[in-house]
Each structure stands twice: as structure tokens, then as C-alpha cells.
C-alpha positions in Angstrom: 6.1 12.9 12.9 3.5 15.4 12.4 0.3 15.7 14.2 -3.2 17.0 13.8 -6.3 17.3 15.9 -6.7 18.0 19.7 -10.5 16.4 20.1 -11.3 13.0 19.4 -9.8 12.2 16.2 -6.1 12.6 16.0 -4.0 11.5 13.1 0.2 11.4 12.8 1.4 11.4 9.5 5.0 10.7 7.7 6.9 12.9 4.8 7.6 10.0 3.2 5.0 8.9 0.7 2.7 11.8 3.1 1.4 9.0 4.2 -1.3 8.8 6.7 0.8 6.8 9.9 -2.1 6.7 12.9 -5.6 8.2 13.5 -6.8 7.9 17.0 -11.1 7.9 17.3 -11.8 8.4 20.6 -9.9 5.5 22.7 -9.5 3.6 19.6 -6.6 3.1 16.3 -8.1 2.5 13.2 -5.1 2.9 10.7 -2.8 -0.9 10.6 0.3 1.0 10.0 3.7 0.2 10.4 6.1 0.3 13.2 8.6 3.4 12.3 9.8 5.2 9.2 12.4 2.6 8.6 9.6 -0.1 8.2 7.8 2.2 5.6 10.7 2.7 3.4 11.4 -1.1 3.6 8.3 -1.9 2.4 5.9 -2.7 -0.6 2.9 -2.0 0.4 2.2 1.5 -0.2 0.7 1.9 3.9 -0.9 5.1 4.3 0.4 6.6 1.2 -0.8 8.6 -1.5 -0.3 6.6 -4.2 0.2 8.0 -8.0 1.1 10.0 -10.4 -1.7 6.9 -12.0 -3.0 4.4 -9.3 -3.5 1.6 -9.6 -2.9 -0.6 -13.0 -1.6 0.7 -16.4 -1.3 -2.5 -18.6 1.7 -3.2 -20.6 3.0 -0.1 -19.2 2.4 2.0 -21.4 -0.3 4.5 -22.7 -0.6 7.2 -25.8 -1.1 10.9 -24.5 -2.8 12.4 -27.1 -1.0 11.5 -30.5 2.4 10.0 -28.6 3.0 6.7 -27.1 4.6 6.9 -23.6 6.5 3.7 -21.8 7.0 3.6 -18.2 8.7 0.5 -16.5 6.8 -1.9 -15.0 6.7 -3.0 -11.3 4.1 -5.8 -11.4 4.7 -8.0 -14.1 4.4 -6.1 -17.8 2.3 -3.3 -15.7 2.6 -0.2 -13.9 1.1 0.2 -10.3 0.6 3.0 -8.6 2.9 4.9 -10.6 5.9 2.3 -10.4 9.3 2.3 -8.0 9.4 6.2 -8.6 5.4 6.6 -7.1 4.8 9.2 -5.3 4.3 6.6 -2.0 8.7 6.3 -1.9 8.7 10.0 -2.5 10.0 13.1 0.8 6.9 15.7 0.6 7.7 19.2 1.8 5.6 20.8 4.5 4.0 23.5 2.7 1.2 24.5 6.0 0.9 22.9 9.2 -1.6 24.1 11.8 -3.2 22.2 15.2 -5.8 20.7 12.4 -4.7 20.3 9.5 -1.4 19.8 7.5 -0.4 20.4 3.8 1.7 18.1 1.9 3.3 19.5 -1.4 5.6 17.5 -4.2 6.7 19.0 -8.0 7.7 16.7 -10.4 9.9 17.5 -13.6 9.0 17.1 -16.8 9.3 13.2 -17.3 10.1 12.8 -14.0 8.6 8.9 -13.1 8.0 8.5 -16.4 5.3 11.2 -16.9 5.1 14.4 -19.1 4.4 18.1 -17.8 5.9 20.2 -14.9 3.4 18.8 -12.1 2.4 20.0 -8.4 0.5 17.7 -6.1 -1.0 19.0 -3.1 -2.4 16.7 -0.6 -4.6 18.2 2.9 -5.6 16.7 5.1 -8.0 18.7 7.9 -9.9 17.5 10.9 -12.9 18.5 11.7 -15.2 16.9 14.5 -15.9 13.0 13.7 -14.1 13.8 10.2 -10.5 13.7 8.4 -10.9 15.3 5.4 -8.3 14.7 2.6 -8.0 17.2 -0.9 -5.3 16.2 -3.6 -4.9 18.9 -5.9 -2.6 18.9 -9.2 -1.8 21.0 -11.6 0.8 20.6 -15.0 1.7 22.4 -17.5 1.4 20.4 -20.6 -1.5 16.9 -20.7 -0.3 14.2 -18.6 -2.2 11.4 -17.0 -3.1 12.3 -13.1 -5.0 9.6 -11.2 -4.2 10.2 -7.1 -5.9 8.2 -3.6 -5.2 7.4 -0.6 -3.7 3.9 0.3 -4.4 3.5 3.8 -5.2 -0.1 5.2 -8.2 0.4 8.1 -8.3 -1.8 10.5 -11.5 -0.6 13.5 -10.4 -3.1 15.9 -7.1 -2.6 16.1 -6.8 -6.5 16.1 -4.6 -8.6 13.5 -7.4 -9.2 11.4 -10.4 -8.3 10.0 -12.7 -10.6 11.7 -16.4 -8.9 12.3 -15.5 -6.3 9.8 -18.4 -5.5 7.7 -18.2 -3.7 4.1 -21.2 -1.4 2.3 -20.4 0.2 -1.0 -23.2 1.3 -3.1 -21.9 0.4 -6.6 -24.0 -1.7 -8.8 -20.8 -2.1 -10.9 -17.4 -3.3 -11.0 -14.3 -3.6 -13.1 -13.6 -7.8 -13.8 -10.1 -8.5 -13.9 -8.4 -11.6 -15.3 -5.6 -13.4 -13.2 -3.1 -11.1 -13.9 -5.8 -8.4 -11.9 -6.0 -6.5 -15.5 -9.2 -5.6 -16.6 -10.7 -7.7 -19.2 -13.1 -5.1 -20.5 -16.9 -3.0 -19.6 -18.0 -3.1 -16.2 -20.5 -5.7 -15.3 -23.1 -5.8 -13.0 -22.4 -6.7 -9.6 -23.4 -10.5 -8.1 -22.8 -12.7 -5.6 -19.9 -12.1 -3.7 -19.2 -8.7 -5.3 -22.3 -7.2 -4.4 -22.0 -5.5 -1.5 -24.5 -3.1 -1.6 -26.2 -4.9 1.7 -23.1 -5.1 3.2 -20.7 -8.1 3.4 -18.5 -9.6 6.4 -14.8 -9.5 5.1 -12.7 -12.1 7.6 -12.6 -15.7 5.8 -14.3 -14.4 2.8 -13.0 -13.8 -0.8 -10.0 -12.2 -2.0 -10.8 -8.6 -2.8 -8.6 -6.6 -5.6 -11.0 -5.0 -7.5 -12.4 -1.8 -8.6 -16.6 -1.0 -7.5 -17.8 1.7 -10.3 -19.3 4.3 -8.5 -19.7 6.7 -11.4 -18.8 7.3 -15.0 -17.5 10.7 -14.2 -16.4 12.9 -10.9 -19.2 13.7 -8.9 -19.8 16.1 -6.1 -18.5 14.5 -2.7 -21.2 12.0 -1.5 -20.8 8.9 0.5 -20.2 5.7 -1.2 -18.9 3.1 1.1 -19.0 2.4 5.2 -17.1 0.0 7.2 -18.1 -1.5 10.6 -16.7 -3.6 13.6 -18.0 -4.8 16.5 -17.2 -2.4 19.7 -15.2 0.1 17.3 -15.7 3.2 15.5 -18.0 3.3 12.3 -16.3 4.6 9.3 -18.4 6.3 6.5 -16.3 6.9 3.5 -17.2 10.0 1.2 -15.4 10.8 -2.1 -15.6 12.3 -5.4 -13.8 10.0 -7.5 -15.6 7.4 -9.7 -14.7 4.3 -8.5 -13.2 2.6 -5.4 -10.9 -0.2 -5.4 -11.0 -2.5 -2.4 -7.9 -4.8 -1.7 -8.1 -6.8 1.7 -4.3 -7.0 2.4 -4.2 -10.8 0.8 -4.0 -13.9 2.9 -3.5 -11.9 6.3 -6.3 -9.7 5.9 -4.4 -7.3 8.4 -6.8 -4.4 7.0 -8.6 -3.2 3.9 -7.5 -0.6 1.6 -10.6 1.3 0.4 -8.8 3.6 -2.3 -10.7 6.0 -4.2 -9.7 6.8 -7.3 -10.4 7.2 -11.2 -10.8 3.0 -13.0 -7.9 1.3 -13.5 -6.6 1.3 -16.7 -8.2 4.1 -18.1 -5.4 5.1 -20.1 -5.6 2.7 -22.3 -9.6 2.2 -22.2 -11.5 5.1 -23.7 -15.1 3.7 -23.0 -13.4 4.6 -19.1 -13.7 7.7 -17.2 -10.5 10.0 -18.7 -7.4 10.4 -16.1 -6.0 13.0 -18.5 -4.9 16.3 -17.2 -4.3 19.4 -19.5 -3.5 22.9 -18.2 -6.5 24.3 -19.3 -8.5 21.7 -17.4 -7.2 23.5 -14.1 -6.8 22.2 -11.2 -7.9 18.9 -10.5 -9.1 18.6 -7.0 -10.5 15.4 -5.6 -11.8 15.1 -2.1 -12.5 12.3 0.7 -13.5 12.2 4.0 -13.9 9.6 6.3 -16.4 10.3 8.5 -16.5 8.4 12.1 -19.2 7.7 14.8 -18.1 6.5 18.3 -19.1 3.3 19.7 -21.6 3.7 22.4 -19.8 4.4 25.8 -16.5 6.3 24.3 
């Protein structure tokens, strides 16, 4: 287990999948994680992870990189999630730094190596400072490849089995409509009813969310997009520079709600989408989030 941050946020993280395990705020745990390392290499789903070389979708499991057509194999039906059984979530990172507040994750990948061209580095950081845990992915490769990282860590304020009195903000006026399959069925539309949650929506007992909010057409500088409340717990304000954010409640137990930011789902194979492809010359591509925490009243 390692371990960051002396003051009032404190996080433990995992190796395996360098995966976000605990994160103490004040008195309180906000992360639902799993029990022990054994439970996380058990499992399916992806808790605390980063998820990749491509989150989320790629349908039919395949995409063209430039002028060649690439197949992966599926793990969800005909598609490729979160970079299939090879992901970078079932994957030993190497400690490359380690300090009381803040620890650096690092991973190379072969060429074709889960399916993916180029010689790729991925870099994930995560730093606490104050109220905030700051995460940076970074990857380079040396030929163009498809490079789409986040964070897959169910939050949970309460600390309770469910979400009940959890309340969800995100500022998007768009989202991704999938069909029942949860593949995209084409431009964003406009978000209504119970996708709009620009006012902020209760989560326990309500719909099913698996779905991408649009938060941009392109990267942005790192601005807040989303925050999450509970009754007598920590607020969570989530900043990011990706441009969208998919929201998945944990299905019918609603244990916690992964807020995963992120490029659209898809894109590969969309071109009216924002572009996941990485080239060399592109440099590095960095993308940041921080969750940014204010303590109940009497912590």
C-alpha cells in the first residue's frame, strides 16, 4: 500500500491498475473500494483504476489509424471497453517517485502490446495539496496510436452502501445517446429531462446513468465541470481538462458513482468527435483532474 498526504486528505493507493484504494477527508472515506488486493484482481469493475490505453467504448472493436484498420478483442459484447482484458486497470505499475504528497505511477507498453500500435509511456501523479488530490496522466509513443486515459474511481461521501442523498451537478448542455447496447447512436443532443443535470440531480432511486455529458469539443484548460454532495459529508468539486465525463452509478446497487473524465466514447470511429489520436509530434499528452473537497461544518 502506498500512502500520500499527512493533513486532511489522505489517499492509499494499489500498483495494480495504480488504482486509487482510499482517500480519507477529514474524519470521513469517500472512495467505495474494495476490501484487499485479492478482491481487486478478482474483479470487473475497474475500482479506482486508470482505465485505458482507450476508455470507455470502441464499437465493433476495431478502429482505422490513419490509412490501416486495427482489431482488438472485445470484452463487452462486439466492443472494446476500457482497453479490453489487457487494460491498463489489470496491469503492475512501477513506482517511478514517491514522496509524503504525492506518488508517481509509470507503465511502457510494446509496440502492439493490448492491441495498440507505438512504443507508449503512461505516467499517472497523483499530488495532494490542501482540500485537493490532483491527478496528471501523461503519454507519450513513438508512432500514432489511439490514447484516451481517466480515472475509474466510484465516490461514495457517506461512506454508506448507497448513494442515498447524493446530489449530482455537471454543467454540460450535452450528451452522447447510446442505444441498448450503451453504443453511441450518433451527434450529441441537447440535454433534457432526466439528463440535465445542470441544477443538480438526486442520484438514489433515480435513473440508470451510463452515459457520456459533453463538456467540450476539444481539451480545455483545467476548469470545474461537475460537483457532488451528501448530506453531513465532504463536498466534492471535480475539475478536468478532458472533454467529456461519463457518469456510471454502479448499476442496481448504486454502491457509488464513477465520474470518469475522459475524451467521447467512440471517437475512433466518429470523426465529427473530439480525436483520441496520439502522434509523436503531438507531444506529450497530459490531461489533469482534481477533486477539490470542502469539509462539512464541524470536521
Amino acid at each position: 500500500m502506498i500512502r500520500i498526504g499527512t493533513g486532511a486528505v489522505r489517499a492509499e493507493f494499489l500498483t495494480y491498475g495504480a488504482a486509487l484504494h482510499r482517500l480519507h477527508v477529514g474524519a470521513h472515506q469517500v472512495v467505495a473500494g474494495l476490501p484487499d488486493l485479492a478482491a481487486y484482481r478478482a474483479g470487473s469493475g475497474y475500482h479506482g483504476a486508470i482505465v485505458g490505453p482507450v476508455a470507455n467504448r470502441i464499437c465493433g472493436a476495431q478502429a482505422m489509424i490513419d490509412d490501416q484498420l486495427w482489431r482488438f478483442v472485445p470484452n463487452e459484447g462486439t466492443m472494446l471497453l476500457h482497453g479490453g482484458t489487457t487494460g491498463l486497470h489489470g496491469r503492475d505499475w512501477d513506482v517511478a517517485d514517491h514522496g509524503p504528497d504525492h506518488v508517481r505511477f509509470a507503465l511502457d507498453l510494446a509496440h502492439c502490446e493490448g492491441g495498440f500500435p507505438g512504443m507508449r509511456r503512461i505516467e499517472a501523479q497523483y499530488l495532494v495539496e490542501g482540500l485537493t488530490l490532483r491527478l496528471e496522466l501523461v503519454a507519450t509513443t513513438d508512432r500514432p496510436t489511439l490514447m484516451n486515459l481517466s480515472s475509474h474511481v466510484y465516490w461514495n461521501l457517506t461512506g454508506r452502501k448507497n448513494l442515498e442523498g447524493h446530489r449530482l451537478q455537471i454543467t454540460a448542455d450535452r450528451y452522447t445517446p447510446v442505444d441498448a447496447l450503451l453504443s453511441p447512436t450518433g451527434p450529441p443532443k441537447a440535454v433534457t429531462g432526466a439528463m440535465d443535470l445542470r441544477d443538480g440531480r438526486l442520484l438514489d432511486g433515480g435513473p440508470r446513468y451510463d452515459h457520456n455529458f459533453c463538456l467540450s469539443d476539444t481539451r480545455k484548460a483545467l476548469r470545474p465541470v461537475a460537483w457532488l454532495t451528501a448530506p453531513d459529508a465532504p463536498a466534492m468539486e471535480l475539475a478536468t481538462t478532458e472533454p467529456g465525463l461519463q457518469v456510471y452509478d454502479g448499476g442496481p446497487s448504486m454502491f457509488g458513482v464513477a465520474l470518469e473524465p475522459q475524451g467521447w466514447p467512440d471517437a475512433p470511429n466518429r470523426p465529427d468527435y473530439p480525436t483520441v489520436r496520439l502522434a509523436p509530434e503531438d507531444g506529450p499528452l497530459v490531461q489533469a483532474t482534481e477533486w477539490r473537497f470542502t469539509l462539512p461544518g464541524g470536521d
